[in-house]
C-alpha positions in Angstrom: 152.1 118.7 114.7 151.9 121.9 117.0 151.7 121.3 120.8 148.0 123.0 119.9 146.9 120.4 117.7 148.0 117.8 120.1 146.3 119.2 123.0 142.8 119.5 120.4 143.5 115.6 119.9 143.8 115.0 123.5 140.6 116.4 124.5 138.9 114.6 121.7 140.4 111.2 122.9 139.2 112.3 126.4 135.9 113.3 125.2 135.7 109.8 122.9 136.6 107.4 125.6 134.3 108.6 127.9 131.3 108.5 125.3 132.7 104.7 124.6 132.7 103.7 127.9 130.1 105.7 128.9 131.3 106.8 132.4 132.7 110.5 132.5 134.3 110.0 136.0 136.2 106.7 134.7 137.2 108.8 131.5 138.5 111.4 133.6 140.4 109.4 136.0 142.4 107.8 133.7 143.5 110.9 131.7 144.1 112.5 134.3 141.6 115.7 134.0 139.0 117.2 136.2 135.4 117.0 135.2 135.1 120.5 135.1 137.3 120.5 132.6 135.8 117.6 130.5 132.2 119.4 130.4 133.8 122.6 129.5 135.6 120.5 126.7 132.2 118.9 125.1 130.4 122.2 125.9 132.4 123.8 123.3 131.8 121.2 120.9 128.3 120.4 121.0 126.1 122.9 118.7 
């Protein structure tokens, strides 16, 4: 697996954990991100 893939698959785990528990900040927090980052992450997924 290519450090790119894992970095893809870390942003989906981020992006899934937060939709399960449904708190973004929580998510956030305990990954380690910034929100910014998170809604630039499920901006570029969402159609």
């Amino acid at each position: 697996m290519t450090n790119e893939e894992r970095d893809i698959q870390r942003k989906l785990r981020v992006l899934q954990h937060a939709e399960t528990i449904g708190n973004t900040r929580k998510a956030c927090r305990y990954f380690g991100v910034g929100r910014s980052s998170f809604y630039r992450w499920r901006d570029a997924i969402k159609p």
